[in-house]
matplotlib code that plots the C-alpha trace (Angstrom):
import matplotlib.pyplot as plt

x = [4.4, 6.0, 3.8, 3.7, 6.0, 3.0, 0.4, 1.7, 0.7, -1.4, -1.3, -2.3, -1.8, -3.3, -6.6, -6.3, -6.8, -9.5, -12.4, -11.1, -10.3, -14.2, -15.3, -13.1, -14.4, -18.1, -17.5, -16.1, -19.7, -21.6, -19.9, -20.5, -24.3, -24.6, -22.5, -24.5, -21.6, -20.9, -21.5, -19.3, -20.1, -17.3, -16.0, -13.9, -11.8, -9.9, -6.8, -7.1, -6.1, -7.6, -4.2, -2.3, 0.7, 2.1, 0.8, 1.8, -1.0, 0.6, 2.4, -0.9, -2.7, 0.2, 0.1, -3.4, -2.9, -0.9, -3.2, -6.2, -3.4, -2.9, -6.6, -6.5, -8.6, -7.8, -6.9, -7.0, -5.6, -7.0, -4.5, -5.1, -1.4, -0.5, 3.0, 1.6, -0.1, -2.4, -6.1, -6.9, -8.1, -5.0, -3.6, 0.1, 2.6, 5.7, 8.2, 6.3, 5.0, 7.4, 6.7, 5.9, 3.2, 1.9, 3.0, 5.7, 3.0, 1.2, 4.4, 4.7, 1.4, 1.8, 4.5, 1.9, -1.1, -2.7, -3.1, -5.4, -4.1, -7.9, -9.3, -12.7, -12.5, -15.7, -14.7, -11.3, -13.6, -15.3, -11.8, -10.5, -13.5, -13.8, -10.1, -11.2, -10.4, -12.8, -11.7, -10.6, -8.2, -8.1, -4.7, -6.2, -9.4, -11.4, -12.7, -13.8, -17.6, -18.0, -17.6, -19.1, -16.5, -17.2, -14.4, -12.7, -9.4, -7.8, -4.1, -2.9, 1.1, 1.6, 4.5, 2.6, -0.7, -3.2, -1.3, -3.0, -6.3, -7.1, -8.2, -6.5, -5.4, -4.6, -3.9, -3.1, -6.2, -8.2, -12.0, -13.2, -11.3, -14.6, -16.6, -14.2, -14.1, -17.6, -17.2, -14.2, -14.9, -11.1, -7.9, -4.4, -2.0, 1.7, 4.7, 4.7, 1.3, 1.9, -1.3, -2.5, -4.7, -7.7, -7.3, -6.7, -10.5, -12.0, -10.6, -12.3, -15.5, -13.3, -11.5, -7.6, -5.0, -1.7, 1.0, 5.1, 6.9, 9.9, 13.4, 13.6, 17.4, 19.5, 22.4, 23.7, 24.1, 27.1, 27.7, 28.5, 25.2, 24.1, 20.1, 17.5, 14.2, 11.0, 8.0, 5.1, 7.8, 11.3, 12.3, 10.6, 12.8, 16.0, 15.0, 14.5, 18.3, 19.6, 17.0, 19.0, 22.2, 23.7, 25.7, 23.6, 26.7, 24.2, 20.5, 18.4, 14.9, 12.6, 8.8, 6.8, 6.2, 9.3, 11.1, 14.9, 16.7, 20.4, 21.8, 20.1, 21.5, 25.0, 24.6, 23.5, 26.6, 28.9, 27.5, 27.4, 31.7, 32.6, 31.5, 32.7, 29.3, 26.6, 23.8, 20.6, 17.0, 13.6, 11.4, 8.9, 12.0, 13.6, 10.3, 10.6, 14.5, 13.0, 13.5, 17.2, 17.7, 21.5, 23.1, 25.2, 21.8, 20.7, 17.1, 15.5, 12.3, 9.8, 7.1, 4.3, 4.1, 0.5, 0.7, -2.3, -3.4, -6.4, -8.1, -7.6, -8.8, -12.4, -12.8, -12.0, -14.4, -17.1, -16.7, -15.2, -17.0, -18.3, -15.8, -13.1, -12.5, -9.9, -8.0, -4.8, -4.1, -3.6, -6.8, -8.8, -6.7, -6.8, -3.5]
y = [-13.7, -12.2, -10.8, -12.6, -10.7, -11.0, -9.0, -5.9, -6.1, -7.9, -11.4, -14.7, -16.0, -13.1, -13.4, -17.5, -17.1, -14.5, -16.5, -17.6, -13.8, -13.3, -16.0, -14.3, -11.5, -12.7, -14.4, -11.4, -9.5, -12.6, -12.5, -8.5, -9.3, -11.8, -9.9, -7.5, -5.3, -3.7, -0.1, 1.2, 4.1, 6.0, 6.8, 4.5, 5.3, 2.5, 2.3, -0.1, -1.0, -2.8, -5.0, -7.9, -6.6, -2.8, 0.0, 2.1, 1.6, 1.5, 4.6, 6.4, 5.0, 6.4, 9.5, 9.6, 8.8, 11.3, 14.0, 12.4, 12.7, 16.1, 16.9, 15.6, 12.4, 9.1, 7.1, 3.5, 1.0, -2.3, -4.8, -8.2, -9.3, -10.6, -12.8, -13.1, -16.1, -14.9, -14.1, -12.4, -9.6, -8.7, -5.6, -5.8, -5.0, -3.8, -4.5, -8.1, -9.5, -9.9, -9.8, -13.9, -13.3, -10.0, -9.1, -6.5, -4.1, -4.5, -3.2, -0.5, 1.0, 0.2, 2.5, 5.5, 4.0, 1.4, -1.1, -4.6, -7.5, -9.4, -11.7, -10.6, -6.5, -5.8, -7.6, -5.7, -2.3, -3.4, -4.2, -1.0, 1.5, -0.3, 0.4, 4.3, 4.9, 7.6, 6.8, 3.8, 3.5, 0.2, -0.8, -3.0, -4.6, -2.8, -5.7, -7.0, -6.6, -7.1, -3.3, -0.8, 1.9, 5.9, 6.8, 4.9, 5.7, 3.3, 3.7, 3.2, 3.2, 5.9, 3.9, 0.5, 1.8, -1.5, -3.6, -5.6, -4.2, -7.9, -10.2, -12.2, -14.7, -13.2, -10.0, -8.2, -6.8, -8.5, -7.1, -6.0, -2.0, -0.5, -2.2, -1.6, 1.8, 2.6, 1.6, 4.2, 7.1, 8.9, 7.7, 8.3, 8.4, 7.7, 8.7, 9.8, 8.7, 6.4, 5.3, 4.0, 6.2, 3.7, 3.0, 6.7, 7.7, 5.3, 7.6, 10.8, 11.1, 10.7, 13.0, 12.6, 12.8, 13.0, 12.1, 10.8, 9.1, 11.2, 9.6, 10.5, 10.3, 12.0, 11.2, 7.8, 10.6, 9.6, 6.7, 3.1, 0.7, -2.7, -3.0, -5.7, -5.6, -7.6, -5.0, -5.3, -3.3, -3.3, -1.6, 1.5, 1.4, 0.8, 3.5, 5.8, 4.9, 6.1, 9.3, 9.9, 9.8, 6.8, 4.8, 0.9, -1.6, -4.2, -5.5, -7.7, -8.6, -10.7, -11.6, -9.6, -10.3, -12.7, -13.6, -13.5, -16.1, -15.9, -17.5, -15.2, -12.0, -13.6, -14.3, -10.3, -9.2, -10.9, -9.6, -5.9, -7.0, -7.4, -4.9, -2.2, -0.9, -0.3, -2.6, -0.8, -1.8, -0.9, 0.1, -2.5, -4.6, -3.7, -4.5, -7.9, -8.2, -6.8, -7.2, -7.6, -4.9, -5.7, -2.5, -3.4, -2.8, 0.7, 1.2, 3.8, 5.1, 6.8, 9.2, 10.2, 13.7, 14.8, 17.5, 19.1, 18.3, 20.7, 18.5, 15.4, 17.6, 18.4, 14.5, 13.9, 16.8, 14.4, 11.8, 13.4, 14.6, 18.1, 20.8, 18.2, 18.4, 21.0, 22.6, 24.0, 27.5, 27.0, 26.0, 29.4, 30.9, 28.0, 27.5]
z = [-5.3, -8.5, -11.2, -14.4, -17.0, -19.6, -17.2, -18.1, -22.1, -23.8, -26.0, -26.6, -23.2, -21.5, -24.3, -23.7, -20.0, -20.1, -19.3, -16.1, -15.5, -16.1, -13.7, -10.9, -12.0, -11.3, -8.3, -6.5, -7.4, -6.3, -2.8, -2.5, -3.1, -0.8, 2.0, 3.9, 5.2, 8.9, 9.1, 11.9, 14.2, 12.9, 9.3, 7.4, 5.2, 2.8, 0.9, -1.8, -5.3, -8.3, -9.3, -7.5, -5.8, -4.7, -5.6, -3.0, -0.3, 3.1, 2.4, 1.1, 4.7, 6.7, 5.4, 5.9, 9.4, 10.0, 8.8, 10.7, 13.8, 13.1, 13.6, 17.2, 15.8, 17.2, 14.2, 14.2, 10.9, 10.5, 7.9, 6.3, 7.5, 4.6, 4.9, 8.6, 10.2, 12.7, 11.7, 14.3, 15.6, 17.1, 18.6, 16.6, 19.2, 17.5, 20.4, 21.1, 17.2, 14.6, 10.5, 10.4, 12.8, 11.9, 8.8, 7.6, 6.4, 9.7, 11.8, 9.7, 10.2, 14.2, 14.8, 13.7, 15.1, 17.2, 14.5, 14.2, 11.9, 11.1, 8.3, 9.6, 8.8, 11.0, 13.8, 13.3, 12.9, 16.1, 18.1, 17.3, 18.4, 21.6, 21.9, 21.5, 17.7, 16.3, 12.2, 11.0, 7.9, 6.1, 4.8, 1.5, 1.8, -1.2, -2.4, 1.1, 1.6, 5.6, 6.4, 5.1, 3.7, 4.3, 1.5, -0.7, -2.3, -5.5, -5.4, -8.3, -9.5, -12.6, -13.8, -13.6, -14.2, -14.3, -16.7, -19.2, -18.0, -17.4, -14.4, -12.9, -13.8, -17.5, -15.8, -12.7, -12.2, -8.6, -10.5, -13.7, -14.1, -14.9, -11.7, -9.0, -10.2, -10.0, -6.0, -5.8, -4.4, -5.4, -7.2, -5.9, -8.3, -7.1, -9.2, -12.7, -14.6, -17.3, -17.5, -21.1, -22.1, -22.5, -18.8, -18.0, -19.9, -17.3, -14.3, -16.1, -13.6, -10.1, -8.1, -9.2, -6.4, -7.4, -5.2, -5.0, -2.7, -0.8, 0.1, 4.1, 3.3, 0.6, 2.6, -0.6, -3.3, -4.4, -2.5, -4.0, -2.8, -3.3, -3.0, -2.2, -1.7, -1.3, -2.2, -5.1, -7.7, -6.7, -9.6, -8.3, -5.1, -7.2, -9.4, -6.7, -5.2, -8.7, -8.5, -5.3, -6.9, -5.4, -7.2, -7.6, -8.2, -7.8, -7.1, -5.9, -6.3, -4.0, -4.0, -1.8, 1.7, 0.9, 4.3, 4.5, 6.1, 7.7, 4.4, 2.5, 4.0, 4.4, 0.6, 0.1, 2.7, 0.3, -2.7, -1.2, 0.2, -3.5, -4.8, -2.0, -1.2, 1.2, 1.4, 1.3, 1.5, 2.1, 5.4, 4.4, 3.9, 7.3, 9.3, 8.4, 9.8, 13.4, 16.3, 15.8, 12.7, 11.3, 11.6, 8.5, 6.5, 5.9, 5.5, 3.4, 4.2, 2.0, 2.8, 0.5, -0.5, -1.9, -4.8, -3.8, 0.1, 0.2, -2.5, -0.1, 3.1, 0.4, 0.6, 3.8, 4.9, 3.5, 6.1, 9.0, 12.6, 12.3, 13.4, 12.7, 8.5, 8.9, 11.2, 9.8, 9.5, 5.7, 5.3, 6.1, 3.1, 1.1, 0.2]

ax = plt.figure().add_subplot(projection="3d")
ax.plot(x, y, z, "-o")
ax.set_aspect("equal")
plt.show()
């Protein structure tokens, strides 16, 4: 889906359609009182957000992977599969399931860890410890009451921040700002905060985690590109090719999850043939052009970079086995 253009400020509309904003609202804390959640015999940690659409969780789970990984924990990642049609739970083989099955996020996560795609997140949880995992991160799934969550982290976009500050549907917002925040247990900030400051207040009793997503190629600076993409922002990936220094001669913008059929790219190849550039797109993007990757497409990938990782390894040591909350080198001098 594309976001509304008027759930990022306020108006009549968004004020008109408040009310059904409310009853969402409600009907989300109705279901969480009613559910009796799963708790799992080891720690769960989930990646969520508070608005429709990317914030910038996947790459916040991965990275969180790979510091569980680096602890000689067995990390396992359980993910909705949205844009997939499976409801599992399913082990996602990368070299056997492709995005329309699985999802694109889902791929992603299963080329760092052995990942379940489930509707059902405590039957995932339950797969995926009697497949050995000893953590589970959740990929989304914050406002999902069947399992019982260890630590919960709100990712939130510091350009986007939570729009309107309204519900769905008069905002972007999948709960009331205040309530889902009172759940959180930490907020991950990606990218420069622009937060309004009446939203920002609310984040004043959490721990604050800043982080920014990392090109893994600086190899375009200065090199002519045409880019598409199909992510939550799009914007933030194009502006990220211009951060890089490369030279956008055109874009392209597609719903998330959006599939791309052969017309589609041919139409993009021509575009990119005009112009005399490279056409360029996201990992996300790329997962769901597998098995056969075009090798005219260049992919850029992203990694998230955390400002301050000992103040993530403080929360983590919360949750995590005894003996297992930190054992880097850096972390006996605390730098």
């Amino acid at each position: 889906m594309r976001a509304p253009e008027f759930w990022a400020r306020d108006g009549a509309l968004p004020r008109l359609l408040t009310p059904l904003g409310q009853a969402y609202h409600l009907a989300g804390v109705l279901r969480r009182r009613l559910t009796t959640p799963w708790r799992a015999p080891v720690p769960v940690l989930c990646v969520g957000n508070l608005v429709a659409g990317g914030a910038g969780k996947t790459p916040v789970a991965l990275a969180l992977i790979a510091e569980l990984k680096s602890r000689g924990l067995k990390p396992a990642a359980l993910t909705r599969g949205y844009g997939g049609s499976v409801a599992g739970p399913l082990q996602v083989d990368p070299d056997a399931h492709g995005a329309a099955m699985v999802g694109d996020e889902a791929l992603l996560l299963a080329d760092a860890a052995p990942t379940w795609v489930v509707r059902d997140r405590a039957a995932g949880a339950r797969a995926a410890v009697a497949g050995g995992a000893d953590v589970i991160v959740m990929d989304d799934g914050f406002q999902n009451p069947g399992l019982h969550k260890d630590l919960s982290f709100v990712v939130v976009d510091g350009a986007a921040g939570f729009g309107n500050g309204r519900v769905i549907p008069a905002g972007p917002l999948r709960e009331n700002l205040r309530g889902g925040l009172a759940r959180a247990d930490a907020v991950v900030i990606v990218g420069d905060d622009r937060i309004a400051a009446e939203q920002r207040a609310l984040l004043a009793d959490l721990p604050i985690l800043a982080a920014r997503l990392e090109p893994s190629d600086r190899s375009l600076s200065g090199v002519r590109v045409f880019a598409f993409a199909g992510i939550g922002r799009p914007e933030k990936f194009f502006e990220t090719l211009r951060a890089l220094g490369a030279e956008l001669t055109g874009c392209e913008a597609f719903a998330d999850h959006q599939p791309y059929s052969a017309d589609t790219l041919a139409r993009l190849r021509a575009a990119a043939g005009a112009l005399d550039a490279r056409l360029v797109t996201t990992a996300k993007d790329a997962a769901r052009l597998r098995p056969a990757m075009p090798q005219d497409i260049t992919v850029l990938d992203v990694t998230l970079a955390w400002d301050d990782k000992q103040a993530l390894r403080r929360l983590l040591a919360s949750v995590l086995p005894a003996g297992r909350e930190d054992p880097s080198p850096e972390a006996a001098t605390g730098r």
